[in-house]
N, C-alpha and C positions, 0 to 999 in steps of 0.2 A: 504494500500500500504506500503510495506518496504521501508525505511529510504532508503540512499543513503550514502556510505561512503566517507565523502570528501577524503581521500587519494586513492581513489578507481578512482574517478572522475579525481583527480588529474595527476594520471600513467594514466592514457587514455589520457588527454589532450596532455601531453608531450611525449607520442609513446611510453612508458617503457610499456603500457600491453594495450592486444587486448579486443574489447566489445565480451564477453562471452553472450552466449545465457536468462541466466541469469541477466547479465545487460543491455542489449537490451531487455527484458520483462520489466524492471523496468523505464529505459526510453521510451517507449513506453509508459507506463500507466502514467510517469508523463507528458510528452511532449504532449499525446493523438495522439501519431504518428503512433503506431503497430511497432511489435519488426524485424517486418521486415526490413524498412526502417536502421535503427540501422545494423542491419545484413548485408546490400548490401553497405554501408557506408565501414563496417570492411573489405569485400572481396573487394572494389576496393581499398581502400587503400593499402591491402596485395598484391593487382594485381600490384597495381604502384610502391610499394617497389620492387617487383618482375622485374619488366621492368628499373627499373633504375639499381639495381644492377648485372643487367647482361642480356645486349640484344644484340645478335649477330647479324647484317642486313646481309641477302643476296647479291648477286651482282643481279642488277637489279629492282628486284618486290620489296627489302624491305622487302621480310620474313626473319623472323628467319631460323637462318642455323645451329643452334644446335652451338654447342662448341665441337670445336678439332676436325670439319669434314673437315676443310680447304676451307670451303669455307665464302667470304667476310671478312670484318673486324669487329671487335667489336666497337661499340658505344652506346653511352647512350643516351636512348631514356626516354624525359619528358612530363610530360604531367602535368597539374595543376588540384587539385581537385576542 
């Protein structure tokens, strides 16, 4: 198994860099997790970074209403990982 770079380790921790498919194969083999689990960690993350920096609610149901269609108002929506 390949080493692991602590400063590698380190920007993941603190959100400066995302798990690469190549470091999610490495923690996977060290954790005995599969590089998936790793993988679905980094996509909801990116999804939640996504949804806080910019979610428009509909008027009503709560869906997204897209940006600059004039409909609803903008709010941030959170959610905890």
């Amino acid at each position: 198994a390949k080493a692991f770079a602590y400063s590698r380790l380190t920007e993941i921790a603190k959100g400066r860099r995302a798990i690469t498919v190549d470091t999610a194969l490495r923690l996977g083999c060290f954790f005995g997790t599969g590089e998936r689990f790793w993988l679905n960690l980094q996509q909801a993350y990116d999804l939640e970074l996504y949804f806080v920096s910019i979610t428009c609610l509909g008027e009503g149901g709560g869906e997204a209403s897209g940006v600059g269609n004039g409909g609803g108002a903008c709010a941030v929506r959170r959610y905890s990982l």
